[in-house]
N, C-alpha and C positions, 0 to 999 in steps of 0.2 A: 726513481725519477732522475736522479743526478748520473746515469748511468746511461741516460735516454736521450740528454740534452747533446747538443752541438756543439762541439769543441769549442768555437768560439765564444758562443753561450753560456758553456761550463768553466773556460777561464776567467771569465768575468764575473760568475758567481765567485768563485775564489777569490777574485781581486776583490770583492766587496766585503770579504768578513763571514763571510754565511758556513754555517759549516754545514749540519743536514739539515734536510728540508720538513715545511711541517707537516702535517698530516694532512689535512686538506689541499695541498699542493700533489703531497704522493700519490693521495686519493683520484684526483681529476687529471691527471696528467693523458693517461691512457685513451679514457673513451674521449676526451673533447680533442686530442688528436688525431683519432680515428674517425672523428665528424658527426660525433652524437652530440644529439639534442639535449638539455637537461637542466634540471632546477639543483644548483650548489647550497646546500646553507652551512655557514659555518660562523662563529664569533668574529665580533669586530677587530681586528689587530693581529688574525691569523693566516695572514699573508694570502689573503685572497685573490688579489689583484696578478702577482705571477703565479698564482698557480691556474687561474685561465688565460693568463698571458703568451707562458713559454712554453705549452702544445701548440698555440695559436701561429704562434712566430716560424714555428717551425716547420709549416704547411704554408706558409705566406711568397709567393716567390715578388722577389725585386723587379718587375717589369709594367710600372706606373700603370696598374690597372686597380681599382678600386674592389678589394677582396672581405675586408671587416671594418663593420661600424659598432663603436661601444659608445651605448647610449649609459646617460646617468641626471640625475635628477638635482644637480645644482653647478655651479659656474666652477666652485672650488673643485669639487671633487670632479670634473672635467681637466681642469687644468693641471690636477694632480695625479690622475691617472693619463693623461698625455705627455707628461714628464716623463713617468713610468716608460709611456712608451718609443716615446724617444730615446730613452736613457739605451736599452737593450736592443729596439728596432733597428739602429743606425748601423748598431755594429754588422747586418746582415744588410744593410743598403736598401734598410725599409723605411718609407716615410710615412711620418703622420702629422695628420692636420687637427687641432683643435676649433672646435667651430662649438660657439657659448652666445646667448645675449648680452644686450647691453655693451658688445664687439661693431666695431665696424664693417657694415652689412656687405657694401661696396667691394672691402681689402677681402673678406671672405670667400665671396665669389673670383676675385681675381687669383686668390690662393689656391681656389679648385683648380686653375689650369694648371698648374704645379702635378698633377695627378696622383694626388697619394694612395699608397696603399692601405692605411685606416684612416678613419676619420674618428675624433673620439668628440661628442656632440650632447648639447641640450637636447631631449625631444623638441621644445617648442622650435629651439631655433631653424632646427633641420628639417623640419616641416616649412618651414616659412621660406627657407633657399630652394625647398624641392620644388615648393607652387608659383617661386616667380623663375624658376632654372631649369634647365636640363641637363647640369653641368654634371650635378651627380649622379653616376651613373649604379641606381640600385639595383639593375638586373646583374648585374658580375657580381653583385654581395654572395661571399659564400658560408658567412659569420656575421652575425649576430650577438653581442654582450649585452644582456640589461645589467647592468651595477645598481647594486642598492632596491633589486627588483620590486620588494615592496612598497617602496616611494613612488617607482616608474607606473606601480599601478591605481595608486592614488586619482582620484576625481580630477586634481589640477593637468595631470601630466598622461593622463591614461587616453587619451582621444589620439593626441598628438603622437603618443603609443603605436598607440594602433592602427595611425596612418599609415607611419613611418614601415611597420612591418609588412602591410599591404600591398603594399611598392615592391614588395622581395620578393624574388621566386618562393616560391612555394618549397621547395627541398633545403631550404637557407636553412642550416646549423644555429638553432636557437641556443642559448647559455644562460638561462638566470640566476645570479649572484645575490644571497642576501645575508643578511647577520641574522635577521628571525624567519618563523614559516607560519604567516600569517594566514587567513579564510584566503584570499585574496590569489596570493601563489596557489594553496591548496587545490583552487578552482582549476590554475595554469595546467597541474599536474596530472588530473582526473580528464579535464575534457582537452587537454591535446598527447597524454597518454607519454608526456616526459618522467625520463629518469627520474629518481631524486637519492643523491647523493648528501647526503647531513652525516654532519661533526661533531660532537660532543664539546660541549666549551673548554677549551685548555687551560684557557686563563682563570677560573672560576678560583684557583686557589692563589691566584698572583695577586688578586685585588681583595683588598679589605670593604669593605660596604658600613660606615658609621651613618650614624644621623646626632645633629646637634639642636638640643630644644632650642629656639628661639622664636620670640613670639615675632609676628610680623613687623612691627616697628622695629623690632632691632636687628633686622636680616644683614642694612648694610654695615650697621656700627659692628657684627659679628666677621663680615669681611673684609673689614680695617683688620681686627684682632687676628684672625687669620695669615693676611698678608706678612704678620709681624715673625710670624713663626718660620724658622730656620728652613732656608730652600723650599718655601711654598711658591709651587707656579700652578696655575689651575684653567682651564675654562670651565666660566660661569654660565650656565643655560639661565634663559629666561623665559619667559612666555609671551611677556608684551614690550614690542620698542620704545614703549615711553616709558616702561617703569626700567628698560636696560640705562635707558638716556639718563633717567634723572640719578639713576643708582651712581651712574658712571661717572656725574658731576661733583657728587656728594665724596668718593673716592678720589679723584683727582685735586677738592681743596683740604683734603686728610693728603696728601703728598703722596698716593698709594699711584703706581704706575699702571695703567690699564690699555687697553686696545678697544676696541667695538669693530662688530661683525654682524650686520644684521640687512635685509633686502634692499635697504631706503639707501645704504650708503652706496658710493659712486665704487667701480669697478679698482680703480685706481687707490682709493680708500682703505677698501677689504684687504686689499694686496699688501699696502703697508700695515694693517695692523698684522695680519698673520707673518710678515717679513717679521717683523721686529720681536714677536711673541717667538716665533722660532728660535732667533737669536739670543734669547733669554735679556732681552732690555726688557720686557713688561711680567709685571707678574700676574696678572688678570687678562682672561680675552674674553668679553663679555659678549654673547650671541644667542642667539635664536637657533631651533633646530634647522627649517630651511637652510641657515646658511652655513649651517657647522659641518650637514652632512657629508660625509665621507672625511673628514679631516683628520689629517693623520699628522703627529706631531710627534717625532722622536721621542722614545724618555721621557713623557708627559707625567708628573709626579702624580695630580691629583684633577678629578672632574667634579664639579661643584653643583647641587642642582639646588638652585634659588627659591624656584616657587613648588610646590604640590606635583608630582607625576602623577600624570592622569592615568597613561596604563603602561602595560610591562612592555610592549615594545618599544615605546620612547625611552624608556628608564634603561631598557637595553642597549639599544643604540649610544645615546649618551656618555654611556658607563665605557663604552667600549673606545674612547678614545684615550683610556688609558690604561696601564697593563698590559699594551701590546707586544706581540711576540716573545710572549714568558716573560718580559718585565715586570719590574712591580710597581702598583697605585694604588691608590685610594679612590673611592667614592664618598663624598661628602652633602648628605644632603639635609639643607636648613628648614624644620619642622615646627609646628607647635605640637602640642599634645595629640589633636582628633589627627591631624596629615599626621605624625608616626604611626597614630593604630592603621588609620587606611592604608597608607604603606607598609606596612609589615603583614598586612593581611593578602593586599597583592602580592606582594612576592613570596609568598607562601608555597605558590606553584615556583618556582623558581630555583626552589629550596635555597631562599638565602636570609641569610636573619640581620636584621641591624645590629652594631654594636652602639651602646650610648657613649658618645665621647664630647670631649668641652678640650677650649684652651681654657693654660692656666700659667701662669705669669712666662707670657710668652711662648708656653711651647703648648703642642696642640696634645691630648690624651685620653685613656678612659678614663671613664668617672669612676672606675673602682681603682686607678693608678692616683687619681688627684685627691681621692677619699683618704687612701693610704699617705700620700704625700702630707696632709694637714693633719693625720691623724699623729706622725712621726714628728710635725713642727709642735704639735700642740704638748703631746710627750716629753719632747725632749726637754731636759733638765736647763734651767735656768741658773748660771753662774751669779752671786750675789759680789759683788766688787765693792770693799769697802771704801771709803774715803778716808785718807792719813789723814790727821787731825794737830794742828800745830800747837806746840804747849808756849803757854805764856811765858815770856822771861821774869824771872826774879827780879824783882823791882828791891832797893834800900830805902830807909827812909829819907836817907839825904840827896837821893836822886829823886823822889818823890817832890821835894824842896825845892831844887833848883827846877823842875818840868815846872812848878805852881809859879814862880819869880817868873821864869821865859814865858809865859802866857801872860801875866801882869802885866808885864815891860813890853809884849808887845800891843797888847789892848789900849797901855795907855800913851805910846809910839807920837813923836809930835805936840803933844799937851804940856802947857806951862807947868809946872808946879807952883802951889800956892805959897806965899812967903810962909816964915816961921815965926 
């Protein structure tokens, strides 16, 4: 692949650290350059994003005409894959526009006149500029990206899906990108007769997978305990914004530093807690799937799942915001007894096993390392320390004598004497 890329493009992979590329990048290079159709799957954190990017870039010519639209299924991961393509697009004098909800509708459509060459977009939103505009011009699409394709084809997001595709010529370079290959895609691949290109997960031996018994009462007092343990940063999944909210209150008067990330918060909000989680000011970013998807966090140590995973692709996705690109993490997730057997029976298919781990004065562990740990305190020999013991001094009888007068004399201190 690195042999394929643009000089310009290839120095600047250089300048950023990368040395080869990963497999699913080498993989798709080819055909989505040469303008085939196709369903990608590969784990989360395995450089998905350039590796349909920089075929992409490289067919894109600079002359403000609207050539590829990457659609994805939440605000962040819009804004983070338009980073993406800003970051590498400029250096070729390509522009791209991020167009998200909850944006200002008005600045949006005055930023079409700008004419860019991508556009990286909510479905919903881009649906909603297409039917009061004509500014975007979807007959010149010669690409197409669904990111995250199994969310985009989700109930909430699949109409607007399918609007949006409707609009496009017919011969338009489809690309679906996912971390799993759900019924869903599966349909994609049989009745529109796309490639499919799947990866094996790399990361399967970077991340560790524990579960910590704790009964539900004590989920948040266990994430006090956690926070306490040397370089823990995590996001915490939750399932419902009220139980993220109250969890998040109860943390904050424990002095534990945290963020929130969930739909209800304002656009402005999100931005700062994930600012600030990046920078390593918070050790918690407590969020909902919605709004985590696609999130990508350097060096993310550990992913924490709060309540019960319901099935293996959520537990997938999740998982996969950490241990990205050969790194290493943790998966951490807080159980009672019946939630460990159901999860370890789902991920059965998965081939992945839990390990039982607990903190233990402060540091986080297995339970056969903490077993061992108390079994060596309880062993270990106990030094008995005597106490020196002061010998009485030898007392005379005539110092016995005068002690008994000095006690007299002073008892009877001040009192007349009787005459004689």
């Amino acid at each position: 692949m690195l042999e394929q890329l643009n000089s310009v493009l290839k120095t600047h992979w250089q300048n950023k650290g990368f040395e080869s590329a990963t497999a699913i990048q080498t993989l798709l290079y080819q055909p989505i350059q040469d303008g085939k159709s196709l369903v990608a799957i590969s784990p989360t954190g395995s450089g998905k994003t350039l590796a349909y990017l920089l075929p992409i870039l490289s067919t894109v010519q600079a002359d403000q005409s609207l050539q590829v639209i990457i659609l994805a299924p939440s605000q962040e991961l819009v804004k983070q894959i338009s980073t993406v393509v800003q970051e590498w697009g400029e250096l070729l004098g390509i522009h791209c526009l991020p167009i998200l909800g909850n944006a200002n509708l008005k600045r949006q459509l005055e930023a079409l006149k700008e004419r860019p060459e991508v556009i990286v977009a909510t479905p919903g939103r881009l649906q909603e500029i297409a039917q009061q505009s004509r500014k975007v011009k979807f007959h010149q699409v010669k690409t197409i990206v669904l990111d995250e394709g199994d969310y985009l084809l989700e109930d909430s997001q699949e109409e607007a899906v399918n609007a949006i595709v409707k609009r496009l010529m017919r011969d338009v370079q489809k690309v679906w990108v996912s971390a799993t290959y759900g019924p869903a895609l599966q349909r994609i691949v049989e009745e529109q007769g796309l490639a499919l290109y799947q990866q094996s997960d790399e990361n399967t031996m970077n991340i560790k997978h524990v579960a910590i018994l704790t009964q539900n009462r004590q989920k948040g007092q266990q994430l006090k305990r956690l926070a306490q343990v040397e370089g823990m940063q995590a996001i915490v999944f939750f399932e419902q914004v009220s139980e993220l909210e109250t969890i998040a209150a109860k943390l904050i008067f424990e002095n534990v530093s945290v963020g929130l990330l969930h739909g209800q918060l304002s656009k402005m909000e999100r931005e700062r807690s994930i600012t600030a989680f990046r920078n390593g000011e918070l050790t918690y970013l407590l969020t909902t799937d919605v709004a985590a998807r696609g999130l990508d966090i350097a060096d993310l140590p550990a992913v924490i799942h709060f309540n019960r995973v319901s099935d293996v692709r959520t537990y997938t996705h999740r998982s996969g915001r950490t241990g990205r690109m050969g790194k290493q993490g943790m998966v951490i997730s807080l159980v009672n007894e019946q939630e460990l057997r159901d999860l370890n029976e789902m991920l059965v298919s998965e081939m992945i096993a839990l390990e039982p781990y607990t903190t233990y004065k402060g540091a986080l562990m297995s339970e056969l390392e903490r077993n061992q740990l108390r079994d060596e305190e309880i062993n270990k020999p106990v030094k008995v320390v005597k106490k020196a013991t002061k010998k009485r001094p030898v007392v005379t009888t005539n110092e016995k004598v005068k002690k008994k007068n000095r006690r007299r004399d002073t008892k009877n201190k001040g009192k007349r004497r009787p005459k004689q």
